[in-house]
Backbone as numpy.savetxt, mean C-alpha at the origin, in Angstrom:
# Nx Ny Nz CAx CAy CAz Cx Cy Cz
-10.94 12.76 0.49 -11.38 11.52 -0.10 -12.83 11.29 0.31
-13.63 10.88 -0.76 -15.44 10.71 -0.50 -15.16 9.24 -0.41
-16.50 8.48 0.35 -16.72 7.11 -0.13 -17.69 7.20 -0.97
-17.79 6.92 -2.15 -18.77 7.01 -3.17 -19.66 5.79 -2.74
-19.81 4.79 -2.78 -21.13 3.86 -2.25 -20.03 2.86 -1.47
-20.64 3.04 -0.10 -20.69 2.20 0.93 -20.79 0.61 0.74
-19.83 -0.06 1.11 -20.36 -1.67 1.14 -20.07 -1.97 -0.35
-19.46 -0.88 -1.26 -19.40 -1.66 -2.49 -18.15 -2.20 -3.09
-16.85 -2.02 -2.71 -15.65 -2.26 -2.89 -14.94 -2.45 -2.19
-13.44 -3.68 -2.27 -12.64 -3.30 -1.58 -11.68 -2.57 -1.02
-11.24 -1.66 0.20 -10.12 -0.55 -0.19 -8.75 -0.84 0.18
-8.05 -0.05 -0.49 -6.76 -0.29 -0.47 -6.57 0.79 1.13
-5.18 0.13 1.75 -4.49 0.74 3.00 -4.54 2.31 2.86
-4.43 2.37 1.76 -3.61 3.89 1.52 -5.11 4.81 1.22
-6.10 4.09 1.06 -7.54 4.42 1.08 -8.36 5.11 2.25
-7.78 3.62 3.22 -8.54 3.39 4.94 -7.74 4.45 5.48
-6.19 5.21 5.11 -5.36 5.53 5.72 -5.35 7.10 5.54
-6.24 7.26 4.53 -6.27 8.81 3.78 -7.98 9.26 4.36
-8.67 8.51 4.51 -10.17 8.50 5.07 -9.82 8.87 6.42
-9.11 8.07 7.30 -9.07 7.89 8.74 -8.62 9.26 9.18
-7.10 9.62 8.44 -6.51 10.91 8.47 -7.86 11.98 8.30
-8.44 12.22 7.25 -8.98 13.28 7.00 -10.56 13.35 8.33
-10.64 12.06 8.59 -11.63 12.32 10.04 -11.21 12.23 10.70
-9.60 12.52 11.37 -9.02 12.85 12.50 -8.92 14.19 12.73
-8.60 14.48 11.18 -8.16 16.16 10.85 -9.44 17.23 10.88
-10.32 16.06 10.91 -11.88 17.38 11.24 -12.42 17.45 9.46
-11.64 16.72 8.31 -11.69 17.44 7.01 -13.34 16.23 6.25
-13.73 16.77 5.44 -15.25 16.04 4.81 -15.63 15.48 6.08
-15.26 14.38 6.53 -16.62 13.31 7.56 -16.51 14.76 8.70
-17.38 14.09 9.93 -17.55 14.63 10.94 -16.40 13.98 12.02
-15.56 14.82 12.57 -14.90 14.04 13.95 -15.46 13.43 14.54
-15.19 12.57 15.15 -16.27 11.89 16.53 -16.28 12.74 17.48
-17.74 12.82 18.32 -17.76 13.58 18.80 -17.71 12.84 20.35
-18.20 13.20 21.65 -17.70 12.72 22.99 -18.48 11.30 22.65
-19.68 11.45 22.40 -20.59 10.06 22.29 -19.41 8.45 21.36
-19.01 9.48 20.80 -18.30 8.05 19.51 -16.99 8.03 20.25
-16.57 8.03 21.72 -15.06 7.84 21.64 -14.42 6.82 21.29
-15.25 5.49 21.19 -15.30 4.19 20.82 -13.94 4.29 19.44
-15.11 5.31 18.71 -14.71 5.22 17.25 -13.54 6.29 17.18
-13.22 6.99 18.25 -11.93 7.69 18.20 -10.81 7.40 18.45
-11.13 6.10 19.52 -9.97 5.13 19.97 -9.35 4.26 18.62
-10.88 3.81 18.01 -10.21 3.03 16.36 -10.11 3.44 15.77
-10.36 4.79 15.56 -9.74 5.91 14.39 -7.90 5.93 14.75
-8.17 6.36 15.91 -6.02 6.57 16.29 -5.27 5.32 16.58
-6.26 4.53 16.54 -5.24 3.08 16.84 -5.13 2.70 15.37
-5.84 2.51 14.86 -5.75 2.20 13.15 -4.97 3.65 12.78
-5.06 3.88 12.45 -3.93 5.66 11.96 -2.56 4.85 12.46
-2.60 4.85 13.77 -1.17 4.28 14.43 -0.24 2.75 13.60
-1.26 2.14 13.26 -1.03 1.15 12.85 -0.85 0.74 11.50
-1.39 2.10 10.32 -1.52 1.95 8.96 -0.24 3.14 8.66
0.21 3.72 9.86 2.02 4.35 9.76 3.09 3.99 9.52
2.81 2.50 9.99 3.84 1.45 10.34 4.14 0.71 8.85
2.56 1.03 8.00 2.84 0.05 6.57 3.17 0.89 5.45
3.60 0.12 3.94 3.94 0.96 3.06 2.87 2.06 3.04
1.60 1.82 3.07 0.65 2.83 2.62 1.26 4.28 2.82
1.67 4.44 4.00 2.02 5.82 4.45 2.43 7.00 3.80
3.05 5.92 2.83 3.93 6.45 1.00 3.66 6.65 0.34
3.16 5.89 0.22 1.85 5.73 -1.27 1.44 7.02 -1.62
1.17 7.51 -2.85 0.41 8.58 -3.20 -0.71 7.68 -4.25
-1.50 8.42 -4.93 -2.89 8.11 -5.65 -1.98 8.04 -7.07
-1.29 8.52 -7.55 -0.59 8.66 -8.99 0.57 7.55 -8.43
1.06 7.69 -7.78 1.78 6.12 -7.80 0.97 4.76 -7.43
0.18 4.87 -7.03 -0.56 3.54 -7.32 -1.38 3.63 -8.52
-1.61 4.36 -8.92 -2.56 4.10 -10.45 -1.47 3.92 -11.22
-0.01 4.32 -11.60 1.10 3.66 -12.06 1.13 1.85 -11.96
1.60 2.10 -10.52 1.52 0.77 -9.99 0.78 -0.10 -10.30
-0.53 0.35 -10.43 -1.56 -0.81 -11.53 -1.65 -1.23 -12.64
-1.30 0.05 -13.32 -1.05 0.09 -14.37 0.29 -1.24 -15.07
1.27 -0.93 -14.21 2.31 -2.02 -14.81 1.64 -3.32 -14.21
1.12 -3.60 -13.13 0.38 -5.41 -12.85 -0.88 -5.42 -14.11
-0.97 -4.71 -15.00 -1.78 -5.87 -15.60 -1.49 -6.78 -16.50
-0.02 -6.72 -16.81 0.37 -7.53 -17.59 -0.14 -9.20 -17.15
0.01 -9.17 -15.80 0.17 -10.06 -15.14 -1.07 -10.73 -14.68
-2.26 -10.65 -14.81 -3.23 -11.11 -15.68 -3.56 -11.52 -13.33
-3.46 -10.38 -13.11 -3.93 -10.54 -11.34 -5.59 -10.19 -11.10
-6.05 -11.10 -10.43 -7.18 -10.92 -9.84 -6.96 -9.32 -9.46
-8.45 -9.20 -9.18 -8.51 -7.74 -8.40 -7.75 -7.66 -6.72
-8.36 -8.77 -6.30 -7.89 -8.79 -4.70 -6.81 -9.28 -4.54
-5.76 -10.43 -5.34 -4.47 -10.31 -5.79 -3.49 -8.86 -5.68
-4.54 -8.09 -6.71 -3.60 -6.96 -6.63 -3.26 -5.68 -5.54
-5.01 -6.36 -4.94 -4.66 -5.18 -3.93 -3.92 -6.23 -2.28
-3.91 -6.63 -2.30 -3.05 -8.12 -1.45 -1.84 -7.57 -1.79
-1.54 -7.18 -2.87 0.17 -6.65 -3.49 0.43 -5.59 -3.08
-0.33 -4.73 -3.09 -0.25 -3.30 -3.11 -0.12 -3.34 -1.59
-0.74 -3.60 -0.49 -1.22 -3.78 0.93 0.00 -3.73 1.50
0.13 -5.45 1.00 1.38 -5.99 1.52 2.83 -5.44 1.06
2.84 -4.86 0.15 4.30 -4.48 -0.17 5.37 -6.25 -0.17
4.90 -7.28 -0.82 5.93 -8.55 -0.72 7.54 -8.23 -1.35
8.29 -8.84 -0.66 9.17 -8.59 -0.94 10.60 -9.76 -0.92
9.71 -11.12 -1.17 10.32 -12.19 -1.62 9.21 -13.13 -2.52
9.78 -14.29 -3.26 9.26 -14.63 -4.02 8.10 -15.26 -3.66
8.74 -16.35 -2.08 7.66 -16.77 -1.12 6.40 -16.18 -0.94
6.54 -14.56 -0.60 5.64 -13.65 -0.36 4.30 -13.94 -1.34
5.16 -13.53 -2.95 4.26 -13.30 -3.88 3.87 -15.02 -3.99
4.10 -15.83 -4.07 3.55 -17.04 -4.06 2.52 -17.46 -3.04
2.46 -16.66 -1.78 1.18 -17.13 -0.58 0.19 -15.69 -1.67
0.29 -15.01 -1.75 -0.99 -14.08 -2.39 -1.29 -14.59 -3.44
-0.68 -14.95 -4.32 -1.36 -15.64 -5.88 -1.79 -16.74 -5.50
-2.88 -16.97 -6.18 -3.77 -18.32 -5.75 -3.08 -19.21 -7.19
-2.67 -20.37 -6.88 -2.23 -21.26 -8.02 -1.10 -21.05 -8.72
-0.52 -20.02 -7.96 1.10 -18.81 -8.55 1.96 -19.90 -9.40
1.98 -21.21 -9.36 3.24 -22.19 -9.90 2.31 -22.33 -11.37
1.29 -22.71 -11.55 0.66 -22.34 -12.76 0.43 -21.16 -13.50
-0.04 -20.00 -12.89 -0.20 -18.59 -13.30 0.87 -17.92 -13.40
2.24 -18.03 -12.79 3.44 -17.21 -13.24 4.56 -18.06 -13.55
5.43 -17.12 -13.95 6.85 -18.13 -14.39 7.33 -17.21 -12.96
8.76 -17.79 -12.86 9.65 -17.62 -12.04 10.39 -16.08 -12.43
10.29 -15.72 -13.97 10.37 -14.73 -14.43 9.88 -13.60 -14.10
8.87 -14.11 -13.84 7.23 -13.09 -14.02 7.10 -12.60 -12.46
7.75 -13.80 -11.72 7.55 -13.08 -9.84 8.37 -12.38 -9.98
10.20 -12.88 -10.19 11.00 -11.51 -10.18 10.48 -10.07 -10.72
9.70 -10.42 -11.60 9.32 -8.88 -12.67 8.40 -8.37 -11.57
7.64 -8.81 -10.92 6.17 -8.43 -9.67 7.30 -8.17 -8.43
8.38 -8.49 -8.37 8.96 -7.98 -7.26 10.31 -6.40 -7.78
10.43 -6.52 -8.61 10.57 -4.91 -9.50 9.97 -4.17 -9.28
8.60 -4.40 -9.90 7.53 -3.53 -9.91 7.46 -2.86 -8.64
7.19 -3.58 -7.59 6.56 -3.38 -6.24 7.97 -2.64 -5.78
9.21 -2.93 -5.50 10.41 -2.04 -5.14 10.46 -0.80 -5.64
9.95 -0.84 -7.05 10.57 0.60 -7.86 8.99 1.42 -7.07
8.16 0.76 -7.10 6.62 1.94 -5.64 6.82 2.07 -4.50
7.57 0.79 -3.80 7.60 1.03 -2.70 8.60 0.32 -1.88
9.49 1.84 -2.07 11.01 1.68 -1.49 11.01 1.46 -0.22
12.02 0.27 0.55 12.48 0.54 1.71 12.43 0.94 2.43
12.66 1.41 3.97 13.02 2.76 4.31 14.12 3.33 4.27
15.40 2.17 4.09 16.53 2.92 3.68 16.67 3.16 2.37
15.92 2.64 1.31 16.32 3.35 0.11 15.40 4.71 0.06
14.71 5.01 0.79 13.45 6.08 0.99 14.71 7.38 1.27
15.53 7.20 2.84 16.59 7.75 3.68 17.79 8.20 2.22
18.24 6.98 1.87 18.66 7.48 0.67 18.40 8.27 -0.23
17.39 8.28 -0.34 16.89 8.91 -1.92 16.30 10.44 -1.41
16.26 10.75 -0.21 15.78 11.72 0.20 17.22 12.56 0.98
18.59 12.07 0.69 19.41 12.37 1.80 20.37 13.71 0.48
20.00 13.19 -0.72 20.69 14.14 -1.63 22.24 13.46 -1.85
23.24 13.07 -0.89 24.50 12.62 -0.48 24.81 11.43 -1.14
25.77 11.46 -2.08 26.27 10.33 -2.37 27.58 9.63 -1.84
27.21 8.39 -1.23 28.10 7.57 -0.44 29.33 7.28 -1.29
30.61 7.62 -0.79 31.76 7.37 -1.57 31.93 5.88 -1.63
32.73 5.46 -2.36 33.00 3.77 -2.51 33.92 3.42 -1.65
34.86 2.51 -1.35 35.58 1.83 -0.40 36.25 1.18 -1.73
37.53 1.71 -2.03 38.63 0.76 -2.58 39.51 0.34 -2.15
């Protein structure tokens, strides 16, 4: 991943999280070297900490999906990436990120923004699931 111009956009987790990785890994930037340990300490503490969020998941074709279905929904830019970040996953959620959400959506329209966001970014047990092959018998 390049940063094409500095200071000019906001990035998404899965951005900061694919950058950070690839200057841990030695790959495009330069590692820090003994002088920057500063910046090696916030390179692995941030890494440590952007593991913990959906980003980790995320690929580049599922979030350009993922955008793709919010524009119905008529979201600010930083709205959407507030969505994407956060992974919300109640209605509450999506109502503190939308600015004015009781005017700008129906009650419809959050359930549909909380679809969206489940069917990108599963769980970790529906992740465990979906990766386990095994289908759980029923209980009659």
């Amino acid at each position: 991943m390049e940063v094409v111009r500095e200071n000019s956009a906001m990035l998404s987790n899965f951005e900061v999280y694919s950058l950070l990785t690839d200057i841990q890994a030695g790959r495009g930037q330069n590692k820090p070297n003994k002088q920057q340990q500063q910046l090696a300490t916030i390179t692995y503490e941030t890494i440590k900490y952007l593991e913990t969020k959906p980003c980790k998941n995320q690929t580049q074709e599922n979030i350009t999906e993922f955008m793709k279905e919010l524009e119905p929904y008529s979201l600010t830019r930083a709205e959407k990436l507030q969505i994407l970040n956060l992974c919300p996953t109640t209605a509450v959620e999506i109502q503190l990120i939308v600015e004015e959400s009781e005017e700008r959506l129906t009650e419809e329209q959050i359930y549909g923004l909380l679809e969206i966001i489940a069917k990108y970014n599963p769980t970790e047990g529906e992740q465990e699931e979906d990766t386990s092959g095994e289908i759980e018998p029923m209980n009659e």
